[in-house]
Backbone as CSV, one residue per row, in Angstrom:
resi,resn,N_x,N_y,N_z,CA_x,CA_y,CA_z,C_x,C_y,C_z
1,UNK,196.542,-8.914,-149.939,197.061,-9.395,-148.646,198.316,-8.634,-148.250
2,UNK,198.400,-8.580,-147.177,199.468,-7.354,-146.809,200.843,-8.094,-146.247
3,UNK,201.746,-7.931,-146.472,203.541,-8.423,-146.422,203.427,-8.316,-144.788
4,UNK,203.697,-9.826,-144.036,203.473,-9.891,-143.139,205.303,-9.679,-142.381
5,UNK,206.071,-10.911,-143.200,207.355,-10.988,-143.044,208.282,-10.608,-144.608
6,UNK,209.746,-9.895,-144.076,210.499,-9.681,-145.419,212.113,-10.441,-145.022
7,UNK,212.280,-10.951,-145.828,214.165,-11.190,-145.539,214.930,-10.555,-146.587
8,UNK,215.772,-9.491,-146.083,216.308,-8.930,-147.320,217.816,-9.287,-146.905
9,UNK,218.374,-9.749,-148.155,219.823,-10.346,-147.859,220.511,-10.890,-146.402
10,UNK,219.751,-11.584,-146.206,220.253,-12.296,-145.486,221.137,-13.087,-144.922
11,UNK,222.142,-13.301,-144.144,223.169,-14.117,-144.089,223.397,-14.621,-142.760
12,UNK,224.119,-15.982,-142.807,224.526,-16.357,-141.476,225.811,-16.722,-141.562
13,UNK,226.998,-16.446,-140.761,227.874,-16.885,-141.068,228.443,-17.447,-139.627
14,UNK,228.975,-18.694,-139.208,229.290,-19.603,-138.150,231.121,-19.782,-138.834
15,UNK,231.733,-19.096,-137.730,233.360,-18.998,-137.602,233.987,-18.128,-138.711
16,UNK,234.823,-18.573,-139.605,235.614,-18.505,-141.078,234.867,-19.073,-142.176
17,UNK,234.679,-20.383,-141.704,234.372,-21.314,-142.757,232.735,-21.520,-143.570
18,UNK,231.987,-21.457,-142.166,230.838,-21.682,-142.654,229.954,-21.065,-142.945
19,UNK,228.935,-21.146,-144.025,228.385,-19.900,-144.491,226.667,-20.482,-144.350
20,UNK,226.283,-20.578,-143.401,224.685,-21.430,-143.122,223.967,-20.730,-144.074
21,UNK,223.624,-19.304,-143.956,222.744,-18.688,-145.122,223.433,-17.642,-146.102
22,UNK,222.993,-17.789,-147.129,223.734,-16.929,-147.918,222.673,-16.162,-149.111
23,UNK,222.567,-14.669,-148.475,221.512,-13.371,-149.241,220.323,-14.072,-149.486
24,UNK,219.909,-14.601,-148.715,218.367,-15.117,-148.405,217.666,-13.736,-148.738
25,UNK,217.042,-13.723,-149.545,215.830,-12.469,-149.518,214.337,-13.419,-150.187
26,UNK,213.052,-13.082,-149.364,212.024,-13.485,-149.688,210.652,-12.524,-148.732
27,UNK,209.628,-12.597,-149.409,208.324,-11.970,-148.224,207.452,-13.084,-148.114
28,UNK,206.654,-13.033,-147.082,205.429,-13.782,-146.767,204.396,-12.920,-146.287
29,UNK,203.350,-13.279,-146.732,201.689,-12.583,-146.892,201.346,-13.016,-145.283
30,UNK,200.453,-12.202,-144.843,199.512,-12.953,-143.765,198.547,-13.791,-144.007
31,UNK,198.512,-14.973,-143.574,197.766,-16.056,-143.694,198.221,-17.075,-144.965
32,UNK,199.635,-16.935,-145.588,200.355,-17.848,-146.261,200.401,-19.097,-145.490
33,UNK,200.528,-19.987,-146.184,201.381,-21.547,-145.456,202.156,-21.680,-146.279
34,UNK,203.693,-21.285,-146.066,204.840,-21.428,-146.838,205.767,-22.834,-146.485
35,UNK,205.934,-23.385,-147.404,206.864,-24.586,-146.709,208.481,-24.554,-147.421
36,UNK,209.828,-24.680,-146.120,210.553,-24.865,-146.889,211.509,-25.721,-146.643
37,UNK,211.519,-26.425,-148.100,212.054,-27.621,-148.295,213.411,-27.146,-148.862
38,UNK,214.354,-28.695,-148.276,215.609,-28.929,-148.371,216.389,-30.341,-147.764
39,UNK,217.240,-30.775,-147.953,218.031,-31.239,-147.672,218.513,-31.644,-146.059
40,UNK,219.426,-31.975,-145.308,219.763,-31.751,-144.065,220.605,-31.283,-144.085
41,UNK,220.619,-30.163,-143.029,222.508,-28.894,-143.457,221.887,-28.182,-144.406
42,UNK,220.677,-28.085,-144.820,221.053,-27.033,-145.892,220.676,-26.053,-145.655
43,UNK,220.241,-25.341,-144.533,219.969,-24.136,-143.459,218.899,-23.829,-143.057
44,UNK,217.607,-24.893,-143.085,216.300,-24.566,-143.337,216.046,-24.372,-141.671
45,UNK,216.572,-24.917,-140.838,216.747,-24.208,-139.196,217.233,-23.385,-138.668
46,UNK,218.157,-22.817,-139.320,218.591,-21.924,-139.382,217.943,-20.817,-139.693
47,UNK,217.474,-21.141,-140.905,216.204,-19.681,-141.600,215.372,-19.433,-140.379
48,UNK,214.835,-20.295,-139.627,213.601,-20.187,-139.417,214.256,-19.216,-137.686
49,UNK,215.343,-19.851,-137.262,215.861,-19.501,-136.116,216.488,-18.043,-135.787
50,UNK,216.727,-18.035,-137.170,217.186,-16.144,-137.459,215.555,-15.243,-137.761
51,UNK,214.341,-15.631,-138.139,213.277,-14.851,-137.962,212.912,-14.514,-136.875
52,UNK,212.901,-15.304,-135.602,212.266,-15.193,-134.084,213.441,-14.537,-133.697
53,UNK,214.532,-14.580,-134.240,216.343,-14.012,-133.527,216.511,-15.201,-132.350
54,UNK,216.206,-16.346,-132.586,216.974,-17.407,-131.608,218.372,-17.459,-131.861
55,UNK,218.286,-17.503,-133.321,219.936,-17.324,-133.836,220.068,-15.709,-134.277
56,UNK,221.088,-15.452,-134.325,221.500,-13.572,-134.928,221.718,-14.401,-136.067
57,UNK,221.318,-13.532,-137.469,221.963,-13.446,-138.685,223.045,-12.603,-138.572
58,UNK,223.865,-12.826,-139.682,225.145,-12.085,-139.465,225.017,-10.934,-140.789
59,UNK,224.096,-10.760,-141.147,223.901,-9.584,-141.862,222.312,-9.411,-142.506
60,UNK,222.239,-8.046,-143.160,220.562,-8.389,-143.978,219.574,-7.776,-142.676
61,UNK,218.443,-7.925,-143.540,217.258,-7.073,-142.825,215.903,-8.168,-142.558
62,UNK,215.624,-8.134,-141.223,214.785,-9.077,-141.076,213.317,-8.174,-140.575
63,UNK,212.213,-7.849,-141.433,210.806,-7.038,-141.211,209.853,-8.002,-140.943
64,UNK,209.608,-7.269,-139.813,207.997,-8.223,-139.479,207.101,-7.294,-138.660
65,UNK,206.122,-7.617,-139.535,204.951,-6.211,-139.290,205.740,-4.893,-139.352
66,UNK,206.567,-4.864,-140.369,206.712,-3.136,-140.883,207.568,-3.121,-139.524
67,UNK,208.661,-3.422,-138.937,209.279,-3.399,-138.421,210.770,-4.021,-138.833
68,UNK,211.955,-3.297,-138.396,213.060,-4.690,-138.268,213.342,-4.814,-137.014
69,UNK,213.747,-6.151,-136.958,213.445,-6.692,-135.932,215.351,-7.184,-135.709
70,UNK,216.319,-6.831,-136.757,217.479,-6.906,-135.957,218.092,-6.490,-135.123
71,UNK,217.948,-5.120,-134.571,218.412,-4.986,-133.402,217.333,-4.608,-132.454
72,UNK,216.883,-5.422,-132.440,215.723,-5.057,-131.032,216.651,-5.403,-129.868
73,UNK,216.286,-4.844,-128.808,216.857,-5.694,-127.502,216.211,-6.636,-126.931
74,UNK,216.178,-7.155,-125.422,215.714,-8.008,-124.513,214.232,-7.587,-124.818
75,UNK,213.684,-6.596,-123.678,212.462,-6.422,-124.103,211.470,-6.482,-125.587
76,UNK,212.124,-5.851,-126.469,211.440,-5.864,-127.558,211.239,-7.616,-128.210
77,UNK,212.780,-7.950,-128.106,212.786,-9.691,-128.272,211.351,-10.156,-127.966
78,UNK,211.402,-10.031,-126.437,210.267,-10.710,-125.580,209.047,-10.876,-126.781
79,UNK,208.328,-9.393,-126.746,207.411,-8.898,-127.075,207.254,-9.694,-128.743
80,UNK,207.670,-9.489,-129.308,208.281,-10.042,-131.043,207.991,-11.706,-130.597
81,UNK,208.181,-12.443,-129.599,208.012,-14.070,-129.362,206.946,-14.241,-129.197
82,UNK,206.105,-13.216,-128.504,204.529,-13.280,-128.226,204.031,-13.099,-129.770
83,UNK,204.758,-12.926,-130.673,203.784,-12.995,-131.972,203.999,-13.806,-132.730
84,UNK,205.482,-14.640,-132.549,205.706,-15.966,-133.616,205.876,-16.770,-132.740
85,UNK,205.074,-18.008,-132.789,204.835,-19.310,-132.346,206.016,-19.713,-133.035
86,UNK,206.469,-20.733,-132.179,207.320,-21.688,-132.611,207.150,-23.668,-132.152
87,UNK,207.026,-24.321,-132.937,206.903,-25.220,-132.905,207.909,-26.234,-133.530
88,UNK,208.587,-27.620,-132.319,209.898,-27.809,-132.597,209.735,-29.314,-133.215
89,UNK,210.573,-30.031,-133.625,210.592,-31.138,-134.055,210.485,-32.527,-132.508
90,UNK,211.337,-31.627,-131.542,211.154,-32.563,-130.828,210.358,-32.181,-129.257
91,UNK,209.325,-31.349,-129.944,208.276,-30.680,-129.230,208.786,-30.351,-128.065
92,UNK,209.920,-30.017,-127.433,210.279,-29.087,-125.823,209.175,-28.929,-125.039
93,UNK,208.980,-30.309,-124.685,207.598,-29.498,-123.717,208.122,-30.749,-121.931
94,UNK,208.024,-30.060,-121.377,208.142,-30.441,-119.866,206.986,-31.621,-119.463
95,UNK,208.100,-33.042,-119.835,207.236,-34.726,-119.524,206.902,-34.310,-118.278
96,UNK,207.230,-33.695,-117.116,206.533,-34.024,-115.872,205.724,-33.452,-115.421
97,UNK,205.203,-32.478,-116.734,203.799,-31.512,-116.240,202.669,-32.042,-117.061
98,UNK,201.999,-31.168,-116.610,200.572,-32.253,-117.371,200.405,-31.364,-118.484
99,UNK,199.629,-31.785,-119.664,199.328,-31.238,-120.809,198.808,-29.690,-120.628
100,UNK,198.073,-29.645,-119.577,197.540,-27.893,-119.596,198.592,-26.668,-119.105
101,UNK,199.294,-27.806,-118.034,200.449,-26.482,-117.676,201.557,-26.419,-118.833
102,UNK,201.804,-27.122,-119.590,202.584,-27.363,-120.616,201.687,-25.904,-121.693
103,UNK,200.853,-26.109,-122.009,199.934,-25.294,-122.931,200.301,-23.912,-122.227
104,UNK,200.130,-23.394,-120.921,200.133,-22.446,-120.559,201.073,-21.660,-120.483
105,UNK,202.502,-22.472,-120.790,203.669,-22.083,-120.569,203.693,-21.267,-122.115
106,UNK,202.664,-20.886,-123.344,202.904,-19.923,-124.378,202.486,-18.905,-123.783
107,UNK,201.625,-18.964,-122.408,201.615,-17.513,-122.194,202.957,-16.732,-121.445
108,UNK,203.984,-17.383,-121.089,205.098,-16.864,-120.501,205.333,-15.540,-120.888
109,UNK,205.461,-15.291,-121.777,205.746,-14.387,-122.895,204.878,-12.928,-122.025
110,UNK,203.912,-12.812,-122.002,202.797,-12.080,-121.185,202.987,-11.658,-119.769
111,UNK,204.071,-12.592,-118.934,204.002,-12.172,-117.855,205.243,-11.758,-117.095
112,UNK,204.921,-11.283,-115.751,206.178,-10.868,-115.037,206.715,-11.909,-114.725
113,UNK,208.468,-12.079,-114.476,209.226,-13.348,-114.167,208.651,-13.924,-113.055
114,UNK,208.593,-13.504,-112.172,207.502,-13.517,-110.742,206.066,-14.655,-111.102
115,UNK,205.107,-13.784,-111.557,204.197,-14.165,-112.005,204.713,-15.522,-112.931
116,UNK,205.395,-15.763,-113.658,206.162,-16.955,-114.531,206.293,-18.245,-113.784
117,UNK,207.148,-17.772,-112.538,207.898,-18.717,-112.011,206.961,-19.388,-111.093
118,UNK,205.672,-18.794,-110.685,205.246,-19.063,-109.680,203.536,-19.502,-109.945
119,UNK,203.983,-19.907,-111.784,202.655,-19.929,-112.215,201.422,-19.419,-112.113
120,UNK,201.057,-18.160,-112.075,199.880,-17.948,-111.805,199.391,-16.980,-113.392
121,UNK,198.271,-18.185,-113.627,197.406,-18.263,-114.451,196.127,-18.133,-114.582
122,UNK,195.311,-17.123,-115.401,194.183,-16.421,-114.749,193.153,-17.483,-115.323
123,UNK,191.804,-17.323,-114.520,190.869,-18.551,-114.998,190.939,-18.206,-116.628
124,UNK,190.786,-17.147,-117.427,190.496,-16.803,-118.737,191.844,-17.533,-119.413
125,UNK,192.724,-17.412,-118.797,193.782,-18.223,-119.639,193.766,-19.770,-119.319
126,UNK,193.112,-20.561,-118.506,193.268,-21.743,-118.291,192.298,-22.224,-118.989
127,UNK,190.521,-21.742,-119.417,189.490,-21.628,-120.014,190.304,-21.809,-121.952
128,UNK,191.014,-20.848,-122.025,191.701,-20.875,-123.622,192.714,-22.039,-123.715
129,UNK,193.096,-22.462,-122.320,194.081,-23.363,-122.944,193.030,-25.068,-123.506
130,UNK,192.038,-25.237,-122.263,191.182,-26.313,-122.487,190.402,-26.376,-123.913
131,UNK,190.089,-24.997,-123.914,189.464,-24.609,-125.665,190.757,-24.928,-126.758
132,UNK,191.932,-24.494,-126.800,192.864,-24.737,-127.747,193.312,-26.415,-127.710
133,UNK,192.878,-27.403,-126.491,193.343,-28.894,-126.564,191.948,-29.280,-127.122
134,UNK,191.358,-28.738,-126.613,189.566,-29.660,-127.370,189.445,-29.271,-129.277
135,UNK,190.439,-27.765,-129.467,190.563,-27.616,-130.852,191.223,-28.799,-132.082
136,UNK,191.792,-28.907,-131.129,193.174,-30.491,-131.310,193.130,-31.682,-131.017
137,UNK,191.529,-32.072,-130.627,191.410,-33.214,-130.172,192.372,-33.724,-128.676
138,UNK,192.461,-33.094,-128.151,192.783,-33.583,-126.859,192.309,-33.208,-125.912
139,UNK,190.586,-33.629,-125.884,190.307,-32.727,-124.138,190.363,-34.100,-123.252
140,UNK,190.453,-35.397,-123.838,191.003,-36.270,-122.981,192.102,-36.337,-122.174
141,UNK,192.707,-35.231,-122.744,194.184,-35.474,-121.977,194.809,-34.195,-121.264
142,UNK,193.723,-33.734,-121.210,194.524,-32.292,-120.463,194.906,-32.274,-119.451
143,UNK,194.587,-33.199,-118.169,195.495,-33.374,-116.991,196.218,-34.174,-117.039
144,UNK,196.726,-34.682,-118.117,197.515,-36.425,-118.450,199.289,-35.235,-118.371
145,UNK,200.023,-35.989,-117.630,201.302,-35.781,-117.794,201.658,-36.295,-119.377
146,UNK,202.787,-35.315,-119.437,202.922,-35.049,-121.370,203.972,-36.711,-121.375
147,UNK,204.429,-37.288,-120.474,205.284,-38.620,-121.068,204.258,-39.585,-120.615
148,UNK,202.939,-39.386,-120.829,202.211,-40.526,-120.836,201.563,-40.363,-122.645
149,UNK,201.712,-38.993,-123.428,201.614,-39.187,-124.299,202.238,-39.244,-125.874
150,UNK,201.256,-39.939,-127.081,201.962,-40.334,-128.181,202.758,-39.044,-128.519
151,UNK,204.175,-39.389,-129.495,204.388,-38.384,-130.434,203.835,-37.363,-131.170
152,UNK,202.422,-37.619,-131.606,201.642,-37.146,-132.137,200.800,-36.234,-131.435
153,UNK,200.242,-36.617,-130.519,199.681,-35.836,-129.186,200.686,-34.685,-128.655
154,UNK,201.794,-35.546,-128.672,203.428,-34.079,-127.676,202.998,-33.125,-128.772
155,UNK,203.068,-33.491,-130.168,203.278,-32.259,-130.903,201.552,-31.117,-130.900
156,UNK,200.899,-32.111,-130.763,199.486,-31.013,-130.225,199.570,-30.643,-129.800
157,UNK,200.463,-30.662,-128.518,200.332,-29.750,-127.478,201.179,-28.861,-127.545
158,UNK,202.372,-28.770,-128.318,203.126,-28.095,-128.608,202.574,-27.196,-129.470
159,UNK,201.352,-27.263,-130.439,200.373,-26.617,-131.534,199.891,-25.803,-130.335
160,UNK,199.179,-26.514,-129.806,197.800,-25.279,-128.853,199.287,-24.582,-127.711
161,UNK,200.173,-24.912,-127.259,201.073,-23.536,-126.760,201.488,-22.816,-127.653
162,UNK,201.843,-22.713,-128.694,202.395,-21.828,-129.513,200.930,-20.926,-130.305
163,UNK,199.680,-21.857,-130.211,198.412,-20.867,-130.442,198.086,-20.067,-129.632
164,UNK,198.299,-20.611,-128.288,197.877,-19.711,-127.044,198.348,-18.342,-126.924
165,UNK,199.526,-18.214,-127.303,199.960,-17.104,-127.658,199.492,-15.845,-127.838
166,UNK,198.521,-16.182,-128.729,197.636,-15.730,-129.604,198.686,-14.868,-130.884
167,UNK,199.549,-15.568,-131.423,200.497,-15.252,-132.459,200.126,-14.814,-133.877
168,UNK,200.738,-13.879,-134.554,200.661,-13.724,-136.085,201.267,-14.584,-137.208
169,UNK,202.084,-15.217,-136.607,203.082,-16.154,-137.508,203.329,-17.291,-136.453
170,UNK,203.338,-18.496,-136.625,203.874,-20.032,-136.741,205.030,-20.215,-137.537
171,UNK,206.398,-20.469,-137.023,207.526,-21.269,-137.677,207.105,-22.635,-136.583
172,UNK,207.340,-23.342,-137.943,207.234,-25.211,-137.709,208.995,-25.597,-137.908
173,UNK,209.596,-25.957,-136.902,210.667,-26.849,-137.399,210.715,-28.234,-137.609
174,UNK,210.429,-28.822,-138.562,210.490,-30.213,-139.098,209.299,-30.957,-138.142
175,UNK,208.406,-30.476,-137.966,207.258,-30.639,-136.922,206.647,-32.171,-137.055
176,UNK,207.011,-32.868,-138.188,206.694,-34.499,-138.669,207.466,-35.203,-138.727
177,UNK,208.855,-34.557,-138.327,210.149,-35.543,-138.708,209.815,-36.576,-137.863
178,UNK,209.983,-36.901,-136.797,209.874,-38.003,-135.403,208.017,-39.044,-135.517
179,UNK,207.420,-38.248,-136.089,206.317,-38.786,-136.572,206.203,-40.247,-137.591
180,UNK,204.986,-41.232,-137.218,204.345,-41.884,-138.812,203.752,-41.338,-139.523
181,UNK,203.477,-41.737,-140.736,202.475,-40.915,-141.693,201.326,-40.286,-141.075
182,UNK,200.516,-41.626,-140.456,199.069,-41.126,-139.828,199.058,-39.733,-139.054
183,UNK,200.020,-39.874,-138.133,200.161,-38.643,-137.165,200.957,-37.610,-137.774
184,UNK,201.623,-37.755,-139.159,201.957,-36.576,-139.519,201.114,-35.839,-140.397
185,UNK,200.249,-36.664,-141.434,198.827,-35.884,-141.745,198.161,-35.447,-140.991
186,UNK,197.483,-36.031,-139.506,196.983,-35.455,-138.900,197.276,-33.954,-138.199
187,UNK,198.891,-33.834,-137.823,199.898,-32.590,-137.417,199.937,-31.522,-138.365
188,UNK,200.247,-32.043,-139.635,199.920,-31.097,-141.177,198.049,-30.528,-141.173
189,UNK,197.566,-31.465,-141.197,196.108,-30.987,-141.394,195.705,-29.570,-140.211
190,UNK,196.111,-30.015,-138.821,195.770,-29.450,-137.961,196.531,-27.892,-138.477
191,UNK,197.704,-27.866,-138.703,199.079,-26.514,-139.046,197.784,-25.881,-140.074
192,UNK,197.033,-26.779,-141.099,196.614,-26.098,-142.340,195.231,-24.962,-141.811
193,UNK,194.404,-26.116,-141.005,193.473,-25.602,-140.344,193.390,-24.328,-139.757
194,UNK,194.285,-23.975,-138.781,194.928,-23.417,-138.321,195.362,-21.940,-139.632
195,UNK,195.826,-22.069,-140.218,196.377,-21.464,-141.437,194.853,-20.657,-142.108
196,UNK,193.792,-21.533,-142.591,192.725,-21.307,-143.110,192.210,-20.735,-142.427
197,UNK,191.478,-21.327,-140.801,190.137,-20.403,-140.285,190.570,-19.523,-139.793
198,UNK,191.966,-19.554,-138.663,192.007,-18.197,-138.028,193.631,-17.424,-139.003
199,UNK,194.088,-17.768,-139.653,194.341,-16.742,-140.315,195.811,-16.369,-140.144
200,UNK,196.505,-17.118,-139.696,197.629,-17.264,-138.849,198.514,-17.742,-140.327
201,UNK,199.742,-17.072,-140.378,200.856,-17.699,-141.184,201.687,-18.329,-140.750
202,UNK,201.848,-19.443,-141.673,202.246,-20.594,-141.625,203.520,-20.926,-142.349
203,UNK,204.911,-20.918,-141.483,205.979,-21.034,-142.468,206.589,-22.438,-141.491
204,UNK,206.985,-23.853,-142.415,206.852,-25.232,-142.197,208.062,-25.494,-142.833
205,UNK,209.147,-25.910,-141.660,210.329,-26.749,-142.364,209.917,-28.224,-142.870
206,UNK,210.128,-28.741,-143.668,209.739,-30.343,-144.182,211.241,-30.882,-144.764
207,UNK,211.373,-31.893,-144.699,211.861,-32.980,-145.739,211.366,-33.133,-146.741
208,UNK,210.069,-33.828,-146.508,209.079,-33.962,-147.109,208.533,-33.595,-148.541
209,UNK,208.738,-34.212,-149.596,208.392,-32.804,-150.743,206.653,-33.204,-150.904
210,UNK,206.760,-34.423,-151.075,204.910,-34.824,-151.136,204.353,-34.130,-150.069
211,UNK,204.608,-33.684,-149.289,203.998,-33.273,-147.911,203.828,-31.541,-148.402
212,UNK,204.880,-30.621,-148.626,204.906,-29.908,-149.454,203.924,-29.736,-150.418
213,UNK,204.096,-30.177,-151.279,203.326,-29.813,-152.655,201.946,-29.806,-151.876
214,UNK,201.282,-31.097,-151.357,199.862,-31.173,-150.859,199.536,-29.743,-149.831
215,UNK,199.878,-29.273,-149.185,199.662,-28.349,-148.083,200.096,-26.818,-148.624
216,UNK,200.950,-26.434,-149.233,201.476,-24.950,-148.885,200.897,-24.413,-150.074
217,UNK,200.653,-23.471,-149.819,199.994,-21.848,-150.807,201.409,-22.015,-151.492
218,UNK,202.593,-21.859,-150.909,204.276,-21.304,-151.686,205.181,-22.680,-151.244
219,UNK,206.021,-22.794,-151.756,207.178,-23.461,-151.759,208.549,-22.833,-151.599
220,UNK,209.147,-22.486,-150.827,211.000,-22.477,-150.865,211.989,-23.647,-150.706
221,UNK,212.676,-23.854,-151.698,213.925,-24.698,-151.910,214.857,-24.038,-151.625
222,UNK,215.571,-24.557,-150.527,216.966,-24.110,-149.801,218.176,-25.298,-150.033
223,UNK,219.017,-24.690,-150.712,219.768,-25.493,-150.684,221.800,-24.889,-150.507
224,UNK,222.576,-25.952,-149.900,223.869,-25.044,-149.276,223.367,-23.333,-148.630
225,UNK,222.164,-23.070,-147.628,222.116,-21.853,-147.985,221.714,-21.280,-148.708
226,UNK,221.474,-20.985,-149.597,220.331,-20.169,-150.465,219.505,-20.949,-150.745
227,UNK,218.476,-19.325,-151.662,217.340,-19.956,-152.183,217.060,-20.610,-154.093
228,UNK,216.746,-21.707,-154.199,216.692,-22.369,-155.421,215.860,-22.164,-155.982
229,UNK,214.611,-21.963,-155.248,213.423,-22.301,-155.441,212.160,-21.175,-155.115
230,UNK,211.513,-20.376,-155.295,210.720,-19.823,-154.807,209.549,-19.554,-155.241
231,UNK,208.303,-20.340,-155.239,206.932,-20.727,-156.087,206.035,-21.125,-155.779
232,UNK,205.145,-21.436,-156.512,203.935,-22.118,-156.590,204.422,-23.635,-156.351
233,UNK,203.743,-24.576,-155.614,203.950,-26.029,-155.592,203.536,-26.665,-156.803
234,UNK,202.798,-25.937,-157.542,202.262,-26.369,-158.728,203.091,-25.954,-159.818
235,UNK,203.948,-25.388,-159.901,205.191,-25.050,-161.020,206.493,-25.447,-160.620
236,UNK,206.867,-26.368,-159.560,207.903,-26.932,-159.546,208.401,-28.494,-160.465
237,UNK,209.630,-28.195,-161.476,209.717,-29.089,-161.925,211.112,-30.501,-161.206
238,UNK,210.818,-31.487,-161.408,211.667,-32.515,-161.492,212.939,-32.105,-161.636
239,UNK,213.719,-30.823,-162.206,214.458,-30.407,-162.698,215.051,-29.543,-161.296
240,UNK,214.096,-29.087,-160.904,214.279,-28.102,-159.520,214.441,-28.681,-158.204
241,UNK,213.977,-30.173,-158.315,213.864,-31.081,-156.986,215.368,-31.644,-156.843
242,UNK,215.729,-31.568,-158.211,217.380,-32.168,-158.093,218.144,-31.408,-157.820
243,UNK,217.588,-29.741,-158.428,218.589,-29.079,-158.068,218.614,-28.756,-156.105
244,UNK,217.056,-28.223,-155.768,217.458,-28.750,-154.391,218.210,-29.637,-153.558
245,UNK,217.945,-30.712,-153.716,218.387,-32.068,-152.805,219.447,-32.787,-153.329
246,UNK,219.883,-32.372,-154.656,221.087,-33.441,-155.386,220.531,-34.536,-155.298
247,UNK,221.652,-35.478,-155.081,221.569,-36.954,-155.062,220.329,-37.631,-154.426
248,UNK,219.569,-36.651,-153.027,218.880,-37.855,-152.667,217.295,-37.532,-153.533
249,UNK,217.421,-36.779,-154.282,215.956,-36.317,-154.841,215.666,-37.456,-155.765
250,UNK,216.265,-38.252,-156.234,216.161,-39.806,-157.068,214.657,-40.104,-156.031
251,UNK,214.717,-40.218,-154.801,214.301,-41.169,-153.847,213.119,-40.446,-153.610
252,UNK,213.362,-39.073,-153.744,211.916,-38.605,-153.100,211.005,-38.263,-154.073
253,UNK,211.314,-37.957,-155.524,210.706,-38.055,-156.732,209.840,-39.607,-156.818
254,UNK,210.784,-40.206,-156.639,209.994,-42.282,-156.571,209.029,-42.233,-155.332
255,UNK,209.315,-40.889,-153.713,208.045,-40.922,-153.033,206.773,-39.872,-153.357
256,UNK,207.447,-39.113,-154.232,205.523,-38.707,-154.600,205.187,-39.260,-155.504
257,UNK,205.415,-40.457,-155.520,204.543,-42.016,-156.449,203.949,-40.807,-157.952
258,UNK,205.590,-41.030,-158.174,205.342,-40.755,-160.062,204.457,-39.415,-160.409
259,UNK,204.564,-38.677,-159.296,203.751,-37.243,-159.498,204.433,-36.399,-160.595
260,UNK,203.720,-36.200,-161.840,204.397,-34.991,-163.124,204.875,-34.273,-162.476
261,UNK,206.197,-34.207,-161.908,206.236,-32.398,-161.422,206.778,-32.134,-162.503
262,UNK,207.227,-32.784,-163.987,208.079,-32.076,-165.035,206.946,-30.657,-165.486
């Protein structure tokens, strides 16, 4: 499998004081589902916000597709967003449009500001967006304004815009936090799906460690900023969950109901 993304020393640094990432270096394969777990504050939005360059890292080399991608400019930016989907915790999607113009808005990326502002969307792209909500179980709702629907639904639709794309990489930011269980298995299953048939990599901020272990090919533990952790979900020990999370890993060890991770 061929090195899709690289972080080589990485850093973020916010004023004097604060040091969000610190020599982050890691790769991801195409068609990985990497998840990375941590703490709150412990930079895992950050990571994900310095790959697309929403945020600048403040040092280090960020490759994607045999490229670096730190000093690109405006244009190149653009172009680089049309290939990583992003999907948010509190799904950014416009309550007063209906689910399809919401979907269509991943093709932004594709067009002239003109053409953007003034929506015009070709039948072939309105055809992919109805195909990407019926992928997701929502062809009920594709003319439904997005604040008539569940949490669970916002974040579908937030899935099929960031597919529409037609992207190489998916960053998930905490994409289940605001979620119940039901609708966050269902949101996970769909990310995995997604991951498996068409081939798309999958890198997933979580809390979550049970959520974790069940879903990702890899695991990263971030913690203050660096990395703790970098593995198989199946070779992480009890030993490593503390060192991630400190204190609150008592609690989340007692939620993957007594799972050996020793």
């Amino acid at each position: 499998m061929t090195t899709l993304l690289e972080l080589k020393g990485v850093s973020k640094q916010y004023g004097n004081d604060t040091l969000a990432l610190s020599d982050v270096n890691f790769s991801v394969k195409e068609g990985e589902f990497v998840s990375v777990i941590g703490p709150s504050g412990a930079g895992k939005s950050t990571l994900l916000r310095c790959i697309n360059r929403m945020i600048d890292a403040s040092s280090g080399e960020i490759i994607f597709d045999n490229v670096d991608i730190m000093n690109f400019n405006k244009r190149e930016l653009r172009r680089l967003r049309t290939q990583i989907g992003m999907i948010f915790q509190h799904y950014n999607l416009v309550n007063r449009l209906s689910v399809i113009e919401n979907v269509l808005h991943g093709r932004l990326g594709y067009k002239s500001t003109f053409a953007g502002i003034l929506g015009l969307y070709n039948e072939e792209e309105k055809r992919q967006a109805i195909q990407m909500l019926g992928l997701l179980g929502l062809e009920e709702q594709v003319y439904k304004r997005c604040d008539q629907l569940s949490g669970g639904q916002k974040q579908r639709v937030g899935i099929a815009r960031a597919l529409i794309q037609d992207p190489k990489m998916l960053l998930c930011d905490e994409p289940i936090a605001s979620l119940d269980p039901n609708a966050s298995k269902v949101i996970m299953d769909y990310l995995k799906d997604v991951s498996t048939t068409m081939g798309i990599t999958v890198i997933v901020n979580l809390h979550q460690v049970d959520v974790a272990l069940s879903y990702s090919d890899r695991i990263i533990g971030v913690s203050k900023g660096s990395i703790v952790y970098n593995g198989s979900p199946k070779d992480i020990t009890t030993e490593q969950i503390h060192e991630i999370y400190g204190s609150e890993a008592g609690d989340l060890i007692m939620d993957m109901g007594g799972r050996n991770a020793g």
